[in-house]
N, C-alpha and C positions, 0 to 999 in steps of 0.2 A: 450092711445097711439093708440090703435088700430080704436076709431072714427077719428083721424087726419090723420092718415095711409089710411082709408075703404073711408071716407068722404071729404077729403082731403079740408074741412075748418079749420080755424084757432080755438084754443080752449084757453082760460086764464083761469087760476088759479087764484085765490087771496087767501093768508092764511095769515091773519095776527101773526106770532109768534115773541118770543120772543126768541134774539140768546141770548144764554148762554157765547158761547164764541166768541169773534170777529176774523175779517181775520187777523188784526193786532192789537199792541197794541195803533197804534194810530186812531184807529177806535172808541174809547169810550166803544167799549161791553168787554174789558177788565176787568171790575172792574167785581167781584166777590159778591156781596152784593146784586143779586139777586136769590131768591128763584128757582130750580130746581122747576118746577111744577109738570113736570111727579114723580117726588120722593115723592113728596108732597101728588099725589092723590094716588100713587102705597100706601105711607104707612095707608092713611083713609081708602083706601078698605082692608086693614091688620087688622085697628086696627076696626073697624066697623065688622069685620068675613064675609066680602063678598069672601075674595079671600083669599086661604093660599099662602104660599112662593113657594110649587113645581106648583101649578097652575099658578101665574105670571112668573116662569121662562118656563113655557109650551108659555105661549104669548111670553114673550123674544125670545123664540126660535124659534118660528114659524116665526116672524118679520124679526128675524137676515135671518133667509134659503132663506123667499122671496127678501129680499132687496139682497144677496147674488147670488140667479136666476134673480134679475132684474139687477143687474149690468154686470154678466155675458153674459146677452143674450144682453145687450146695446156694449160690447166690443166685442161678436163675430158679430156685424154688420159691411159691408163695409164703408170704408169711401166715404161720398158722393163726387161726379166727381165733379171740378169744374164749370161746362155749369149747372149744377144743383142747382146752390147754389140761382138764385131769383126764380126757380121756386114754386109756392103756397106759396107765400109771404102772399098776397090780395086774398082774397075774393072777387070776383066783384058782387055776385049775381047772380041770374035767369037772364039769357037774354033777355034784354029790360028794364032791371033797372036801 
């Protein structure tokens, strides 16, 4: 956030994941029949003794606080003013591009 904020170019993501659960059930990702991955790898590192159960709930927890500080500070921002809504849509480039 803070290169789109400081730099004020546009930035994409791509993550290809898999929803677990869909927005509706007529969305298809309703069905149930597939595998939780993160449960999946949380228990290989269990059962392989890379990681005991109070160490991944130290990860769980640290995750939950920040998504917790990042949702927080996302809701204490203003809402943007209407006259602001196309600006830094485009990127047009260095000038003379």
């Amino acid at each position: 956030m803070d290169y789109v904020r400081h730099e004020r170019k546009p930035f994409i993501l791509q993550a290809n994941v898999s929803r677990l659960y869909g927005h509706s059930s007529s969305s298809g990702a309703a069905l149930h029949d597939e595998e939780d991955c993160l449960a999946r790898y949380e228990a290989r590192l269990l059962q392989e003794n890379l990681i005991t159960d109070a160490e991944l709930k130290v990860v769980w927890d640290r995750w939950h606080a920040a998504l917790h500080d990042a949702f927080a500070a996302v809701e204490s921002e203003p809402m943007p003013e209407q006259h602001h809504v196309l600006q830094h849509v485009f990127y047009r480039g260095p000038a003379g591009n």
